[in-house]
C-alpha positions as CSV (number, residue, x, y, z in Angstrom):
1,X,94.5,40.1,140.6
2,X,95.8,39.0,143.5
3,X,94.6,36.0,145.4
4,X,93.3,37.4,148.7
5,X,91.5,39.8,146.5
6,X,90.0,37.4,144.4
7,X,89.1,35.3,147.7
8,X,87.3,38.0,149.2
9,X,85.0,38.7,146.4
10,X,84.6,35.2,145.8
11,X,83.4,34.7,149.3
12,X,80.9,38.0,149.3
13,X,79.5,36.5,146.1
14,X,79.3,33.4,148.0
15,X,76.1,34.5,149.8
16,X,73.2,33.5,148.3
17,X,71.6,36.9,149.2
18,X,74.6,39.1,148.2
19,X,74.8,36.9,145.0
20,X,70.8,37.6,144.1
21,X,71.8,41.3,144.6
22,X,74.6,41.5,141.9
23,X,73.4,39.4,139.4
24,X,69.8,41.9,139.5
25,X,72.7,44.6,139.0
26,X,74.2,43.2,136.3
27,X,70.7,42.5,134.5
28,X,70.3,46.4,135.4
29,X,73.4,47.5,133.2
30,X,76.3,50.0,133.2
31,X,73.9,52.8,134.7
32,X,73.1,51.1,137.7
33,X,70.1,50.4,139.6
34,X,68.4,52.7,142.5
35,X,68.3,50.9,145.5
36,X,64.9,51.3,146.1
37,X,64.2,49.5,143.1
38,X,66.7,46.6,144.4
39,X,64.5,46.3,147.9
40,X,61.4,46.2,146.1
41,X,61.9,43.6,143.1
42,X,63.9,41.8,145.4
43,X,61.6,42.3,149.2
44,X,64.7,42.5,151.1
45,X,64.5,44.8,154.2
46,X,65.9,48.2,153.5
47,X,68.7,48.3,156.4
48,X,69.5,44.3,155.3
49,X,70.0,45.3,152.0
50,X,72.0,48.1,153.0
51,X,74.2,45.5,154.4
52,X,74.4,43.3,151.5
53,X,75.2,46.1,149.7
54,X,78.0,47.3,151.6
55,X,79.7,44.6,151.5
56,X,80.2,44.1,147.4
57,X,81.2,48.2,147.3
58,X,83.8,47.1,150.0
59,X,85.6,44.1,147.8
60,X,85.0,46.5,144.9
61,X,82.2,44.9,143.4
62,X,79.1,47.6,143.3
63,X,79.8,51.2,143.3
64,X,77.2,53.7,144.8
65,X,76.1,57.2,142.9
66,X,73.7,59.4,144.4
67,X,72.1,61.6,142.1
68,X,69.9,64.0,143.6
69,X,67.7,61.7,146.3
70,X,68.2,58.6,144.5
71,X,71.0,56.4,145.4
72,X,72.0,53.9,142.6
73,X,74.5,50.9,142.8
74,X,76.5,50.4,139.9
75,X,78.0,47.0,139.3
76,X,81.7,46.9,138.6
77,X,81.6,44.7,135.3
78,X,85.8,45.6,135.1
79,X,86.3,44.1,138.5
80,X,83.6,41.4,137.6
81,X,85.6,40.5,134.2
82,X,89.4,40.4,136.3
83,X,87.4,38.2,138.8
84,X,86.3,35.6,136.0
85,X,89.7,36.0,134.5
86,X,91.3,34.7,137.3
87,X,89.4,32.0,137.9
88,X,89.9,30.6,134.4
89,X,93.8,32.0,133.7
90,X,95.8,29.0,134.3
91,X,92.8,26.3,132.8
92,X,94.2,23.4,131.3
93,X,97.8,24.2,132.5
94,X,98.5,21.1,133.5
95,X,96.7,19.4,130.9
96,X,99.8,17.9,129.2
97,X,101.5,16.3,132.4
């Protein structure tokens, strides 16, 4: 993963209301979680949410899927595992030095 990459998920994550929204996604699992569902467990306004949410599918983060009227967001756990894997690739490099 490349840095600027890494740094813009990092800082959409780094919002505590964006964060609050991914981690309920990740508790939701691989299917996903319809956003309705999101607003009310959550009691974020539905066009603030919408913004929040817009920002994780635009680093890569959440993916949306409408099926019939319902529109779920789907966490990216593959993005979410390279992210966590470059924070911790080089640990201890140095260690030796």
């Amino acid at each position: 993963m490349e840095i600027e990459l890494a740094a813009k998920r990092l800082a959409e994550l780094g919002h505590t209301t964006r964060l609050e929204v991914f981690r309920y996604l990740v508790r939701g699992g691989r299917q996903g979680v319809p956003v309705g569902d999101i607003q009310s467990e959550l009691g974020i306004p539905g066009s603030t949410l919408s913004h929040h949410i817009s920002r994780l599918v635009a680093v890569g983060l959440v993916l949306q899927q409408r099926e019939g009227r319902t529109l779920y967001c789907v966490p990216q756990y593959q993005e979410l595992d390279g992210l966590i894997d470059f924070l911790k690739d080089e640990c201890c490099i140095n260690e030796n030095k």
